[in-house]
C-alpha positions as CSV (number, residue, x, y, z in Angstrom):
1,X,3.9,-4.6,-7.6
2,X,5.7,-2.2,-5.3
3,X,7.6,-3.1,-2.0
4,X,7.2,-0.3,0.8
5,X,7.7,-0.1,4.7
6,X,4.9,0.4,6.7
7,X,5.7,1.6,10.0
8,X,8.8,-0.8,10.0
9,X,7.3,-3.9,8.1
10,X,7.6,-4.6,4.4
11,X,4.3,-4.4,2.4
12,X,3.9,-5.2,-1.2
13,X,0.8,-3.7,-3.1
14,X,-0.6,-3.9,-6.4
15,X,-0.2,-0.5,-8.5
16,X,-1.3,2.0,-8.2
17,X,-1.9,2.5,-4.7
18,X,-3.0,5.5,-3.7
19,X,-2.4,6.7,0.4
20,X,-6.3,5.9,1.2
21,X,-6.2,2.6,0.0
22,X,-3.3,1.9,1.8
23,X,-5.3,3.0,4.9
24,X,-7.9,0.8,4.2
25,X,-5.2,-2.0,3.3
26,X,-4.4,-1.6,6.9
27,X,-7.3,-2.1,8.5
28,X,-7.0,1.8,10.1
29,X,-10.5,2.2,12.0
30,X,-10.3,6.3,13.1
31,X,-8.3,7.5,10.2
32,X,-9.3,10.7,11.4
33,X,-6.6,9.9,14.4
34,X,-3.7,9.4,12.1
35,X,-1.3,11.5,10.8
36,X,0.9,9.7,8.0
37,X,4.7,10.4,7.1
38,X,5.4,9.9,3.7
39,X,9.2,9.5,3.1
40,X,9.7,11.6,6.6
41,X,6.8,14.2,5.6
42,X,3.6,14.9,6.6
43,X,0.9,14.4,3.9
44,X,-2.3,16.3,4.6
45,X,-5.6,14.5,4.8
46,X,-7.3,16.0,1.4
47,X,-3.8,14.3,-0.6
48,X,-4.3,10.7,1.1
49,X,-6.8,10.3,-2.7
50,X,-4.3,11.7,-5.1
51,X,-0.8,10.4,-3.5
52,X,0.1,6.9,-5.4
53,X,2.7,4.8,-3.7
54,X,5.8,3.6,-5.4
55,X,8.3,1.2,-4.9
56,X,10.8,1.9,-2.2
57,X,8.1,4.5,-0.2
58,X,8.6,4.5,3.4
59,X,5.0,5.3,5.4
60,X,4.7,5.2,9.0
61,X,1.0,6.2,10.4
62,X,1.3,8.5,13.7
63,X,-1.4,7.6,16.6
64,X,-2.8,10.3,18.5
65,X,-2.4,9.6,22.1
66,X,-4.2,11.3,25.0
67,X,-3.1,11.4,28.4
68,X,-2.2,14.4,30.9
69,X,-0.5,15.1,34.0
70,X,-1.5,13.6,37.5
Protein backbone atom coordinates (compact mmCIF):
# COMPACT_ATOMS: atom_id res chain seq x y z
CA UNK A 1 0.00 0.00 0.00
CA UNK A 2 1.13 3.62 -0.61
CA UNK A 3 -0.22 6.82 1.24
CA UNK A 4 -0.39 10.01 -1.20
CA UNK A 5 -2.27 13.47 -1.14
CA UNK A 6 -4.66 13.99 -3.51
CA UNK A 7 -5.43 17.54 -3.98
CA UNK A 8 -5.04 17.97 -0.10
CA UNK A 9 -6.66 14.58 1.13
CA UNK A 10 -4.75 11.43 2.03
CA UNK A 11 -5.33 8.46 -0.33
CA UNK A 12 -4.02 5.03 0.11
CA UNK A 13 -3.75 2.68 -3.02
CA UNK A 14 -2.77 -0.71 -3.76
CA UNK A 15 0.65 -0.94 -5.70
CA UNK A 16 1.40 -0.27 -8.30
CA UNK A 17 -0.74 2.51 -9.29
CA UNK A 18 -0.13 3.96 -12.21
CA UNK A 19 -1.45 8.01 -12.85
CA UNK A 20 -4.56 6.73 -15.04
CA UNK A 21 -5.79 4.52 -12.52
CA UNK A 22 -5.59 7.00 -10.15
CA UNK A 23 -7.91 9.08 -12.45
CA UNK A 24 -10.25 6.48 -12.63
CA UNK A 25 -9.86 5.93 -8.78
CA UNK A 26 -11.28 9.39 -8.60
CA UNK A 27 -14.10 9.26 -10.40
CA UNK A 28 -12.50 12.10 -13.03
CA UNK A 29 -15.40 12.22 -15.83
CA UNK A 30 -13.48 14.85 -18.73
CA UNK A 31 -9.91 13.75 -17.99
CA UNK A 32 -9.30 15.47 -21.04
CA UNK A 33 -10.01 18.80 -18.76
CA UNK A 34 -7.33 18.08 -16.19
CA UNK A 35 -3.99 18.82 -15.96
CA UNK A 36 -2.18 16.79 -13.09
CA UNK A 37 0.87 18.06 -10.92
CA UNK A 38 2.95 15.31 -9.81
CA UNK A 39 5.19 16.36 -6.85
CA UNK A 40 4.75 20.34 -8.20
CA UNK A 41 5.18 19.19 -12.06
CA UNK A 42 3.25 18.86 -14.81
CA UNK A 43 2.95 15.27 -16.27
CA UNK A 44 1.90 15.14 -19.83
CA UNK A 45 -1.15 13.18 -20.86
CA UNK A 46 0.68 10.25 -23.01
CA UNK A 47 2.77 9.44 -19.21
CA UNK A 48 -0.56 9.24 -17.09
CA UNK A 49 -0.01 4.95 -18.38
CA UNK A 50 3.60 4.57 -17.45
CA UNK A 51 3.92 6.96 -14.20
CA UNK A 52 3.44 4.45 -10.96
CA UNK A 53 2.71 6.20 -7.72
CA UNK A 54 4.71 5.78 -4.61
CA UNK A 55 4.33 6.37 -1.20
CA UNK A 56 4.63 9.94 -0.06
CA UNK A 57 3.58 11.40 -3.92
CA UNK A 58 1.77 14.53 -3.77
CA UNK A 59 -0.98 14.90 -6.93
CA UNK A 60 -3.30 17.61 -7.26
CA UNK A 61 -5.58 17.52 -10.61
CA UNK A 62 -5.98 21.18 -12.17
CA UNK A 63 -9.62 22.05 -13.54
CA UNK A 64 -9.96 23.99 -16.50
CA UNK A 65 -12.24 26.86 -15.93
CA UNK A 66 -13.90 29.11 -18.57
CA UNK A 67 -15.20 32.36 -18.01
CA UNK A 68 -14.34 35.91 -19.66
CA UNK A 69 -14.70 39.49 -19.11
CA UNK A 70 -18.22 41.33 -18.89
Amino acid sequence: MSKITVNGKSQELENPTTLAKLIALNNITQPDMVSVQLNEEFISKEDYETIELKDGDVVDFLYFMGGGCL
